[in-house]
N, C-alpha and C positions, 0 to 999 in steps of 0.2 A: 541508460535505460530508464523510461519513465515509470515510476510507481504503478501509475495503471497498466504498462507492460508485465512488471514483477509481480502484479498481483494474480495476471494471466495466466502467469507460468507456474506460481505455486497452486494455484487450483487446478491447471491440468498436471502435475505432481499430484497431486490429492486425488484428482480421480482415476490416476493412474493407481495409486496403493489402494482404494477403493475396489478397484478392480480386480488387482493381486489377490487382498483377500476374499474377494468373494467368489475366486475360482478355486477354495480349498485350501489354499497353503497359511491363509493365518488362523486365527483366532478369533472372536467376536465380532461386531460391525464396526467399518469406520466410519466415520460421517466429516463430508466435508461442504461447504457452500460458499458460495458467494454471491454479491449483489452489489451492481456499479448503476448509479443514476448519472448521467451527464444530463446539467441546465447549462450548457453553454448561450450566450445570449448568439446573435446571428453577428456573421462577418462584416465588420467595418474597412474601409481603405483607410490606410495609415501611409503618409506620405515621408519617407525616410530620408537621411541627409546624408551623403558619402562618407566612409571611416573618416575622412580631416573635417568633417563639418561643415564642408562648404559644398554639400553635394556632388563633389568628386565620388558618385559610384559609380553604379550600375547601368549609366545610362552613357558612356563615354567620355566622358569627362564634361558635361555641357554644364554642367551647375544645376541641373535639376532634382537631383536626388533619385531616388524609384520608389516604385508603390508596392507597399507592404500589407497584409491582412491583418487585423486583430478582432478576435471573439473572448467575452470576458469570461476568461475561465471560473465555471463553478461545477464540481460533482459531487459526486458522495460516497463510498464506493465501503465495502463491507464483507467479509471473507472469515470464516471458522472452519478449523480442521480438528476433528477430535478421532484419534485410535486408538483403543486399549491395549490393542496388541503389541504396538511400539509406545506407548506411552504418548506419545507425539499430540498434544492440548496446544492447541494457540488460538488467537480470535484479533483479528483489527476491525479497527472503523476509522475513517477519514475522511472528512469534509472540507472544502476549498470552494470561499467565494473571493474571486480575486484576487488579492494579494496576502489573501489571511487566510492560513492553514490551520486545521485544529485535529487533532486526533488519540485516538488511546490503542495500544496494543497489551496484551497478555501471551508470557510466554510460559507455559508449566518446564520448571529446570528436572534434569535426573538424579537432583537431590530429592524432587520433591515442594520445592519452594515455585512459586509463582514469581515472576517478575511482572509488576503493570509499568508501565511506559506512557504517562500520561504527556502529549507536546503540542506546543502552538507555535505559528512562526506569523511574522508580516516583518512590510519592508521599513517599520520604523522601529521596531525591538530586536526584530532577529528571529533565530528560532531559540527557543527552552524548552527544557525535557524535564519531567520528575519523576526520577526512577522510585520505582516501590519494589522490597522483595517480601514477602508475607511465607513463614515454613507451614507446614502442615505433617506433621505429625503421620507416619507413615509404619501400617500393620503387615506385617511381613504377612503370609497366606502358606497356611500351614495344611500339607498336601498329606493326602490319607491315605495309606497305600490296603 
């Protein structure tokens, strides 16, 4: 499943508990969003060579290879869900031009502790990731009867 799939389905999860709570059965507002830009550049023909390299594909066996599309992938794509009522804090961001990926996510733990997830990738390093966890100090809510 592509990222920009997953990002789909966890915003419609969000506006689905969005929902939930605001037909009565939770507590407070959730708030969730998201925002996808695709700059793909327009479709080029890519002329492709059979799995053995000798154009042994898709065309019979003739030696020609077959013809393939490529658009250079670049979007940007951006997603927050916040609810009080489950605790439930996360936020991504993610940009790809071409072969280089850049992004940051935050997850709030039920400790209490945030995890930020800072990562890049491209096809001459790799991908790296640098996990951060930061605590926050957490007041219990003392109920008055």
């Amino acid at each position: 499943m592509t990222k920009k799939i997953k990002v789909l389905c966890i915003a419609a999860l969000a506006a689905v508990a969005v929902a939930y709570h605001d037909n009565g059965h939770g507590h407070g507002h959730a708030f969730s969003s998201q925002h996808i830009s695709r700059h793909d550049g327009p479709a080029e023909v890519v002329h492709v060579q059979g799995h053995d390299g000798k154009g042994h594909g898709h065309d019979g066996g003739h030696g020609h290879g077959f013809i393939d599309y490529y658009a250079h992938p670049k979007y940007e794509f951006d997603y927050k869900v916040e609810d009080p009522h489950t605790g439930d804090k996360k936020h991504q961001h993610e940009y790809r031009d071409g072969d280089v990926v850049k992004g940051v996510y935050s997850l709030h733990e039920p400790d209490g502790s945030v995890r930020v997830v800072e990562y890049h990738g491209d096809k001459h390093s790799g991908f790296h990731a640098d996990v951060k966890h930061s605590t926050h100090h957490i007041v219990p809510k003392h109920e008055h009867h």
